[in-house]
Backbone atoms as SQL, in Angstrom:
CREATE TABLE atoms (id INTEGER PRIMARY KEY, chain TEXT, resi INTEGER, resn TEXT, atom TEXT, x REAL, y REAL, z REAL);
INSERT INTO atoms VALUES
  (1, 'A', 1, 'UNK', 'N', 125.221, 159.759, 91.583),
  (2, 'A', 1, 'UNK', 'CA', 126.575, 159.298, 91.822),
  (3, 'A', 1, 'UNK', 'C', 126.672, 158.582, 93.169),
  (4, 'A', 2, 'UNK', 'N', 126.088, 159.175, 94.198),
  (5, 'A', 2, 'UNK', 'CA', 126.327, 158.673, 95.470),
  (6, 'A', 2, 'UNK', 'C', 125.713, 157.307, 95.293),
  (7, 'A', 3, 'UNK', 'N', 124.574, 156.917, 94.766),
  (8, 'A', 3, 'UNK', 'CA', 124.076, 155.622, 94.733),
  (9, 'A', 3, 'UNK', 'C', 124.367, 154.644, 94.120),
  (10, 'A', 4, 'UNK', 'N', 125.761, 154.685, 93.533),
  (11, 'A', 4, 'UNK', 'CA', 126.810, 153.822, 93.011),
  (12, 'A', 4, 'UNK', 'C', 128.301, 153.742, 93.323),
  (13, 'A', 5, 'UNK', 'N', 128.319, 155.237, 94.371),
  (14, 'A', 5, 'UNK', 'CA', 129.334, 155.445, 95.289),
  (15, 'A', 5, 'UNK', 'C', 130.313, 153.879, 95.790),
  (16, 'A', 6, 'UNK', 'N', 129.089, 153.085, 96.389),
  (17, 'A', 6, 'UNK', 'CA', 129.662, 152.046, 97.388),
  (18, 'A', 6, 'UNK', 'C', 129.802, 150.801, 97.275),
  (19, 'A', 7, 'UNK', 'N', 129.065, 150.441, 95.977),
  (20, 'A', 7, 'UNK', 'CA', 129.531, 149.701, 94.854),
  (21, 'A', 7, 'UNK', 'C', 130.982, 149.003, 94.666),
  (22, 'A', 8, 'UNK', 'N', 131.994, 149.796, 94.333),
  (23, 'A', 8, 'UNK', 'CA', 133.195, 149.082, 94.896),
  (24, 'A', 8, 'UNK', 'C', 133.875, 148.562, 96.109),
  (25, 'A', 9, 'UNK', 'N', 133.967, 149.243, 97.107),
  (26, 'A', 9, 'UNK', 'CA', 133.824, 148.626, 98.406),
  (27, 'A', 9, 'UNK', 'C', 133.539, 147.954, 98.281),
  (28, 'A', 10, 'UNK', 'N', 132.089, 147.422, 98.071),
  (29, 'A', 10, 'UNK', 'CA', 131.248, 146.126, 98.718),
  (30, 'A', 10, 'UNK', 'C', 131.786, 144.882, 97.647),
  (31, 'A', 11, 'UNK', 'N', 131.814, 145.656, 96.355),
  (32, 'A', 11, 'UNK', 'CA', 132.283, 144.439, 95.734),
  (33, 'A', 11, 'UNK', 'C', 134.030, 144.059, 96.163),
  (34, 'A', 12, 'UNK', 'N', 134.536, 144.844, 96.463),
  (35, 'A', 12, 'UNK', 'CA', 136.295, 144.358, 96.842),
  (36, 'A', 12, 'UNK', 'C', 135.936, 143.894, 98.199),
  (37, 'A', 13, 'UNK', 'N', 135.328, 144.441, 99.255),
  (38, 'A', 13, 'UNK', 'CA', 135.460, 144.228, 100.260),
  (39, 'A', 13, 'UNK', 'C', 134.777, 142.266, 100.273),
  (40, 'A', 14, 'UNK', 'N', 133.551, 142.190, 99.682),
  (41, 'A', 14, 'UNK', 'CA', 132.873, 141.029, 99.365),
  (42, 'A', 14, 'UNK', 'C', 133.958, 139.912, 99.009),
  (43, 'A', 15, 'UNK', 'N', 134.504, 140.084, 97.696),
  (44, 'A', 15, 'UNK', 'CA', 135.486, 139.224, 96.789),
  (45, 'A', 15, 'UNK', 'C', 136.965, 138.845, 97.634),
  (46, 'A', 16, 'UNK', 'N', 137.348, 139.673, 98.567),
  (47, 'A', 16, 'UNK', 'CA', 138.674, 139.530, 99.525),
  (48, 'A', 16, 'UNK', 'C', 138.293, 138.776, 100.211),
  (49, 'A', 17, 'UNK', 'N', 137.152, 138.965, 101.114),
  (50, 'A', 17, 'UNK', 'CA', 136.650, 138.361, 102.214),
  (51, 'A', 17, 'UNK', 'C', 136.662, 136.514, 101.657),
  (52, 'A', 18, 'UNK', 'N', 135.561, 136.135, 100.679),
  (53, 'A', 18, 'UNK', 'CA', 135.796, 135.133, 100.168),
  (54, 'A', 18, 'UNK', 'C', 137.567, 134.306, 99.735),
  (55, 'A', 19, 'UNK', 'N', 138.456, 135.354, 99.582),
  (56, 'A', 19, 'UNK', 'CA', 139.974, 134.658, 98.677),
  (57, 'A', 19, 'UNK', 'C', 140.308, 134.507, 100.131),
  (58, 'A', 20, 'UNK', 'N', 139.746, 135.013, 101.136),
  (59, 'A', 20, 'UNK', 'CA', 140.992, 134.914, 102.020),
  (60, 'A', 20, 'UNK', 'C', 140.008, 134.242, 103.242),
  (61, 'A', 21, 'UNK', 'N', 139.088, 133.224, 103.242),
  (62, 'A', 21, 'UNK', 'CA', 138.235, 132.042, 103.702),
  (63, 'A', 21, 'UNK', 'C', 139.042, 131.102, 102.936),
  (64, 'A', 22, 'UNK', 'N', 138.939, 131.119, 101.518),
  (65, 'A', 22, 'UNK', 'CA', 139.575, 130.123, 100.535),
  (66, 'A', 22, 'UNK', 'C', 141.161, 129.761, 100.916),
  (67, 'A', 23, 'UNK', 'N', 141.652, 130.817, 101.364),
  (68, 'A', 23, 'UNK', 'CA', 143.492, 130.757, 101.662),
  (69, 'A', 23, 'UNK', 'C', 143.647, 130.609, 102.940),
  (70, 'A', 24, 'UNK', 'N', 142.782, 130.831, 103.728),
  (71, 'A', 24, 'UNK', 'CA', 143.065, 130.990, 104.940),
  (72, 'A', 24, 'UNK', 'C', 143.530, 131.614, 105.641),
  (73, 'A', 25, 'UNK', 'N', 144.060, 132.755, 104.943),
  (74, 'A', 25, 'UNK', 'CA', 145.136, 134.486, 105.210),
  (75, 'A', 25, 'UNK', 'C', 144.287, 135.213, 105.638),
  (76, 'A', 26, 'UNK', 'N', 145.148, 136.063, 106.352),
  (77, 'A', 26, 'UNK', 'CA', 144.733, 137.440, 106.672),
  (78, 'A', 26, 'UNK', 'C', 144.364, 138.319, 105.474),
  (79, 'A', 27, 'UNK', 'N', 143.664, 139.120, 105.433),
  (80, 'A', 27, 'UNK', 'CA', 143.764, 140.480, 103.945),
  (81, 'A', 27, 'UNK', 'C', 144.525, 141.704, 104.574),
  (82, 'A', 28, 'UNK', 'N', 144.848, 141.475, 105.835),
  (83, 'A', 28, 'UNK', 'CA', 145.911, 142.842, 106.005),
  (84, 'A', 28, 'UNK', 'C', 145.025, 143.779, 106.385),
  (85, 'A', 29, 'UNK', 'N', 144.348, 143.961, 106.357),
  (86, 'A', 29, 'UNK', 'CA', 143.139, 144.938, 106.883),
  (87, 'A', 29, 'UNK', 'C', 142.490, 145.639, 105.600),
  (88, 'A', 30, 'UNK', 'N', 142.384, 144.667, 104.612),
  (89, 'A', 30, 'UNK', 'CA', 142.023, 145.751, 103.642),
  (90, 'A', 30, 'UNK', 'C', 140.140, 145.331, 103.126),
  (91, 'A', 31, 'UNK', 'N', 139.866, 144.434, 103.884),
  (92, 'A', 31, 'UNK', 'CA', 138.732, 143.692, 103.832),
  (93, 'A', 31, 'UNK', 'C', 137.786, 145.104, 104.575),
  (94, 'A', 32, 'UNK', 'N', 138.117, 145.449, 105.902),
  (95, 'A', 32, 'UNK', 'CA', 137.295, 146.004, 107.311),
  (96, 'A', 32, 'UNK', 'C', 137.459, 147.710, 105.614),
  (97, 'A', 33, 'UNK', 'N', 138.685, 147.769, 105.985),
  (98, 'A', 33, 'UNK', 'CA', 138.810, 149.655, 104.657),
  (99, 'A', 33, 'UNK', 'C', 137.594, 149.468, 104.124),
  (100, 'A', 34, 'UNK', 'N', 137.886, 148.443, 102.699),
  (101, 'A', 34, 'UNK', 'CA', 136.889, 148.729, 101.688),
  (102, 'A', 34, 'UNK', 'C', 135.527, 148.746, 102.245),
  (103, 'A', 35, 'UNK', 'N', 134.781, 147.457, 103.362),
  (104, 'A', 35, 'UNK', 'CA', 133.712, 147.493, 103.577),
  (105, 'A', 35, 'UNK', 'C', 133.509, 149.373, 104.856),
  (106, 'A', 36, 'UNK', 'N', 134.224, 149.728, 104.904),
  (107, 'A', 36, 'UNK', 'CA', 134.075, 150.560, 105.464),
  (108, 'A', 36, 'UNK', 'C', 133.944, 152.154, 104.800),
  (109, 'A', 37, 'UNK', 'N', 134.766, 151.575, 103.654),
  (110, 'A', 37, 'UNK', 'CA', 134.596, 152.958, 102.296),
  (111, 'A', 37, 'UNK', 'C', 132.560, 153.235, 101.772),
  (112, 'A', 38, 'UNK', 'N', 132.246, 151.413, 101.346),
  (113, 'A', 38, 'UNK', 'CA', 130.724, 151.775, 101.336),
  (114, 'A', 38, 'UNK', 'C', 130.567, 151.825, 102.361),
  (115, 'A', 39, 'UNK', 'N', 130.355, 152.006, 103.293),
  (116, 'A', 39, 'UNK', 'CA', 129.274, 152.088, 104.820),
  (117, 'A', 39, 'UNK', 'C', 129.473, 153.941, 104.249),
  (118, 'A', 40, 'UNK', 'N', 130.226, 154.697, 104.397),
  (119, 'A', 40, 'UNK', 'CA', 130.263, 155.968, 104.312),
  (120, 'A', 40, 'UNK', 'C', 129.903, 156.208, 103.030),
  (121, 'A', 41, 'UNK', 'N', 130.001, 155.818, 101.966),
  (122, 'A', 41, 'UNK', 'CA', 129.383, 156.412, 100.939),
  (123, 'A', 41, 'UNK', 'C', 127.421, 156.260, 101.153),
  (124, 'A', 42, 'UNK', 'N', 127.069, 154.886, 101.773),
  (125, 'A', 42, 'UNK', 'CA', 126.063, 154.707, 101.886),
  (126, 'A', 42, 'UNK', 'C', 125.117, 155.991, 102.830),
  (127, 'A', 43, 'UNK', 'N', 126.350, 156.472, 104.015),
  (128, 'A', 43, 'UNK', 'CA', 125.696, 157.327, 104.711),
  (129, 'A', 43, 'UNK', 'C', 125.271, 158.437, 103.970),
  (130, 'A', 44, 'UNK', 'N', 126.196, 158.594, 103.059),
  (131, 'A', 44, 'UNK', 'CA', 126.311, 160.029, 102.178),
  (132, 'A', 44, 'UNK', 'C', 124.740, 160.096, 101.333),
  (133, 'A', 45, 'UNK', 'N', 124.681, 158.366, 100.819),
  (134, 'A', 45, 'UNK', 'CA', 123.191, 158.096, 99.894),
  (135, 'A', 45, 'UNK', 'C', 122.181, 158.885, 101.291),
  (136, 'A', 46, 'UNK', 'N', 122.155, 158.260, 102.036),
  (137, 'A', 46, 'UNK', 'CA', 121.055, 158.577, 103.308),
  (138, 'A', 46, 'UNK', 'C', 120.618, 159.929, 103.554),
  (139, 'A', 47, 'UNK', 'N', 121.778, 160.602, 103.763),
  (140, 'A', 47, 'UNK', 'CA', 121.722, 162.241, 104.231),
  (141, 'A', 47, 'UNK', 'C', 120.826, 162.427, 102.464),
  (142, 'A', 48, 'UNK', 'N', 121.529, 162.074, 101.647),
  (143, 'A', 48, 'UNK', 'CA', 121.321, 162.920, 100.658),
  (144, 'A', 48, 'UNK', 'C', 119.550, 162.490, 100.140),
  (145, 'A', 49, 'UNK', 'N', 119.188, 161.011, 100.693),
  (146, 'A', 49, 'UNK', 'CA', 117.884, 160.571, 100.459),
  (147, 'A', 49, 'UNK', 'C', 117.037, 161.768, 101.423),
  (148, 'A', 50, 'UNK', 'N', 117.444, 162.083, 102.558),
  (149, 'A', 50, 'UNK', 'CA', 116.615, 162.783, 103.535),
  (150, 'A', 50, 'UNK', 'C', 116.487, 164.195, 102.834),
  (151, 'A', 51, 'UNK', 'N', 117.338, 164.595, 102.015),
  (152, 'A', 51, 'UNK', 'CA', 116.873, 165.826, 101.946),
  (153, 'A', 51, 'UNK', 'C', 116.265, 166.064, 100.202),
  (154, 'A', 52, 'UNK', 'N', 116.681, 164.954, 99.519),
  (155, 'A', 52, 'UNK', 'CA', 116.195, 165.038, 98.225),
  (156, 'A', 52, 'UNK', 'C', 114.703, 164.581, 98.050),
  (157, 'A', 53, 'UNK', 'N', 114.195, 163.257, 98.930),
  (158, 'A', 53, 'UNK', 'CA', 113.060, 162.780, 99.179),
  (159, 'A', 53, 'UNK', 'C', 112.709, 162.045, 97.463),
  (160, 'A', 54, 'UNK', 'N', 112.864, 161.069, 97.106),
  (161, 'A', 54, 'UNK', 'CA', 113.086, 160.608, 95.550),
  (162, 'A', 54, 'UNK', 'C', 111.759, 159.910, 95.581),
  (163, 'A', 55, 'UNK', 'N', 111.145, 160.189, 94.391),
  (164, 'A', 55, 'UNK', 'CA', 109.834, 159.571, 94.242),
  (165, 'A', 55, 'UNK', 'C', 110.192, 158.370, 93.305),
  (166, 'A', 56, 'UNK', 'N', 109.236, 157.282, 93.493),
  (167, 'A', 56, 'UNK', 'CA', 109.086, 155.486, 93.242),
  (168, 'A', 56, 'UNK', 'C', 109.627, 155.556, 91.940),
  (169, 'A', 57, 'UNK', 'N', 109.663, 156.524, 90.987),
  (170, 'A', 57, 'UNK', 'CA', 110.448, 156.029, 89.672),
  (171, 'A', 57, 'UNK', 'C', 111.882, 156.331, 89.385),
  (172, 'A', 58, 'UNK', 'N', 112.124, 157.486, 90.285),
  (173, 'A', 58, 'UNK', 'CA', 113.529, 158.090, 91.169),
  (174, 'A', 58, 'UNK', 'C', 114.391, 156.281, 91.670),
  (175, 'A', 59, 'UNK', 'N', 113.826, 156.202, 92.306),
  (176, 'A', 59, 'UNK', 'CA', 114.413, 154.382, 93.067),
  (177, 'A', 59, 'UNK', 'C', 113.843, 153.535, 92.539),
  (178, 'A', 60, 'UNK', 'N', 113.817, 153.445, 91.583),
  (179, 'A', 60, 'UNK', 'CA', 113.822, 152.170, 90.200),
  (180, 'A', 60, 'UNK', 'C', 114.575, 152.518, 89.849),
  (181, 'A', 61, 'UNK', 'N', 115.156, 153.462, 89.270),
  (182, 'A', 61, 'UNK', 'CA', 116.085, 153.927, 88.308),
  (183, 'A', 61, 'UNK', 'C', 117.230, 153.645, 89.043),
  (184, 'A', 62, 'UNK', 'N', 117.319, 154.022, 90.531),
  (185, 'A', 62, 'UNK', 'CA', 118.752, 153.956, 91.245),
  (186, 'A', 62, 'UNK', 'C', 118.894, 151.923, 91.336),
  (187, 'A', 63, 'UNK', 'N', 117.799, 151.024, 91.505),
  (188, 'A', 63, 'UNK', 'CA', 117.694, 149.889, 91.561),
  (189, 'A', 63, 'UNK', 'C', 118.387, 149.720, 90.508),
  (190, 'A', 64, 'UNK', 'N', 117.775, 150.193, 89.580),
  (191, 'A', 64, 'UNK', 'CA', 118.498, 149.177, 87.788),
  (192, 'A', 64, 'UNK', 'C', 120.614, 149.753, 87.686),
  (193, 'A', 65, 'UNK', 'N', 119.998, 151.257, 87.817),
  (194, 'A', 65, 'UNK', 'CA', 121.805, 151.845, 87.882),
  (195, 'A', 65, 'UNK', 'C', 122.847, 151.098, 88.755),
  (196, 'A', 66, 'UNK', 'N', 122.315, 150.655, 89.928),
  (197, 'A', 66, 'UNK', 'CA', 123.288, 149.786, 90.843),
  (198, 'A', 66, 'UNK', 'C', 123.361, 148.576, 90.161),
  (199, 'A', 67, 'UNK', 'N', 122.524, 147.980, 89.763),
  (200, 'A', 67, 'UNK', 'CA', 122.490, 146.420, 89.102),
  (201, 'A', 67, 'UNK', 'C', 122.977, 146.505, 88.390),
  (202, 'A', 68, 'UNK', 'N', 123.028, 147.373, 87.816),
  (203, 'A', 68, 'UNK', 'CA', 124.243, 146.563, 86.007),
  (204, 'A', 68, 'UNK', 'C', 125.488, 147.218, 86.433),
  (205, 'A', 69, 'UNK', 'N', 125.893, 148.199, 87.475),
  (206, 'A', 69, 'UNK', 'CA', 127.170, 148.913, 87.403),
  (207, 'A', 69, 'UNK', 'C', 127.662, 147.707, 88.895),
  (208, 'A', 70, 'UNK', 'N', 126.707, 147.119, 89.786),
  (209, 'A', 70, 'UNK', 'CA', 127.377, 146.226, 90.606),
  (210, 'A', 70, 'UNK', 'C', 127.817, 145.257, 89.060),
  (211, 'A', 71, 'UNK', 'N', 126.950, 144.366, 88.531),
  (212, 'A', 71, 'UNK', 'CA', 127.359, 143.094, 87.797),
  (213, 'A', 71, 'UNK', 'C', 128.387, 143.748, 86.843),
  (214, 'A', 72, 'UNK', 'N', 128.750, 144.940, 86.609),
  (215, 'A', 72, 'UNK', 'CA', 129.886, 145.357, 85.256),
  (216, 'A', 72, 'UNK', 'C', 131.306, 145.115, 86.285),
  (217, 'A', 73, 'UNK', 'N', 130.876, 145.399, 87.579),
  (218, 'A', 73, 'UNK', 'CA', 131.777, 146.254, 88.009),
  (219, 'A', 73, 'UNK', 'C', 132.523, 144.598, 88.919),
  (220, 'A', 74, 'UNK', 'N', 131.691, 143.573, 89.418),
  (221, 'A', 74, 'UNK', 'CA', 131.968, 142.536, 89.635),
  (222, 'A', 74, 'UNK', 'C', 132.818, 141.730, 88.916),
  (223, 'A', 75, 'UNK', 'N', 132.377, 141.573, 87.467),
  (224, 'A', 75, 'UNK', 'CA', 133.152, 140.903, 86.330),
  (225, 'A', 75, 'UNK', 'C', 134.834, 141.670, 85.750),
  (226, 'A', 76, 'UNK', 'N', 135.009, 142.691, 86.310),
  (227, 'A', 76, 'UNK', 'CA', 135.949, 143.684, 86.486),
  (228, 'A', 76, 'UNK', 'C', 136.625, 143.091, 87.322),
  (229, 'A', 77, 'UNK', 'N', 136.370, 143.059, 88.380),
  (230, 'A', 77, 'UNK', 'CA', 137.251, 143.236, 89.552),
  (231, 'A', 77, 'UNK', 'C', 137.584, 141.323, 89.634),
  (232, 'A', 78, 'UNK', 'N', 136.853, 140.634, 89.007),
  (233, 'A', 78, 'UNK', 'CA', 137.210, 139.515, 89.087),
  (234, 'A', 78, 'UNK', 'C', 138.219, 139.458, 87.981),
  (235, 'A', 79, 'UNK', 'N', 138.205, 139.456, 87.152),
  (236, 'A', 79, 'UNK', 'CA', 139.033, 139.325, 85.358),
  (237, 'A', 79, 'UNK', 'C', 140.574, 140.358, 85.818),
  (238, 'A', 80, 'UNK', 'N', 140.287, 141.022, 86.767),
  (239, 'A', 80, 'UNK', 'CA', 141.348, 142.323, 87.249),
  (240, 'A', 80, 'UNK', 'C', 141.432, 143.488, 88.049),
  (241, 'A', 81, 'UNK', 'N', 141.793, 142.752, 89.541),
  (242, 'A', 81, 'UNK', 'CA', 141.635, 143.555, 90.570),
  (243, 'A', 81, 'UNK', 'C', 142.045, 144.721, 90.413),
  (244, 'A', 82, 'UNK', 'N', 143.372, 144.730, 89.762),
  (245, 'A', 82, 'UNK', 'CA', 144.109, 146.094, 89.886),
  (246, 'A', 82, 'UNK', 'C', 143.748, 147.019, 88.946),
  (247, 'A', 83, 'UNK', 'N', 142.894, 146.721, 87.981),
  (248, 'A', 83, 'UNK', 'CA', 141.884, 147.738, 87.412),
  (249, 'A', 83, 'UNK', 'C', 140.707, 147.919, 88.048),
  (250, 'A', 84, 'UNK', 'N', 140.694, 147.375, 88.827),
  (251, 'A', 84, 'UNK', 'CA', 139.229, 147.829, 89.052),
  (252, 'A', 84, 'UNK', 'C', 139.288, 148.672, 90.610),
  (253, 'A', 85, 'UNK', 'N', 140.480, 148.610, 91.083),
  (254, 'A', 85, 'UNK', 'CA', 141.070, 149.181, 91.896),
  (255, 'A', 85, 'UNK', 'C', 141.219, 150.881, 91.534),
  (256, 'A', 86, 'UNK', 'N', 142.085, 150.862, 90.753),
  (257, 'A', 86, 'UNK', 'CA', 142.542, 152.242, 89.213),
  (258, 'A', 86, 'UNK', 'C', 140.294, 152.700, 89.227),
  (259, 'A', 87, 'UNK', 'N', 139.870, 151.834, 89.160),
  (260, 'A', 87, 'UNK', 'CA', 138.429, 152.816, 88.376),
  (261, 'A', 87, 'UNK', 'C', 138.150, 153.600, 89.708);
């Protein structure tokens, strides 16, 4: 779980950052939140890498799980922020 934890963040925090280069607006501070929601979930991956110690087919598996739940979770939040907000 934790290794898909931060996944949203990065993707809201990512996708704001870009609308609001494009607009030229502020995001209100919600750009610094989200990228700041993954930074802490990421820490959470870390602690929890240090004490679980995951062997090479352990982190393939977390590689592929992030990749299709970042790209599901991208096409989401683009088609409908405010669901993907809700997930």
């Amino acid at each position: 779980l934790e290794t898909v934890a931060a996944v949203p963040g990065m993707v809201g925090g990512m996708l704001l950052h870009c609308k609001s280069l494009r607009r030229f607006e502020h995001s209100g501070g919600w750009i610094k939140a989200l990228l700041e929601e993954a930074e802490n979930e990421r820490m959470h991956l870390m602690t929890f890498m240090e004490v679980s110690k995951p062997k090479w087919y352990e982190r393939g598996l977390v590689l592929m799980v992030q990749g299709i739940f970042f790209n599901v979770y991208f096409m989401t939040y683009i088609l409908s922020p405010k669901l993907a907000h809700r997930i």
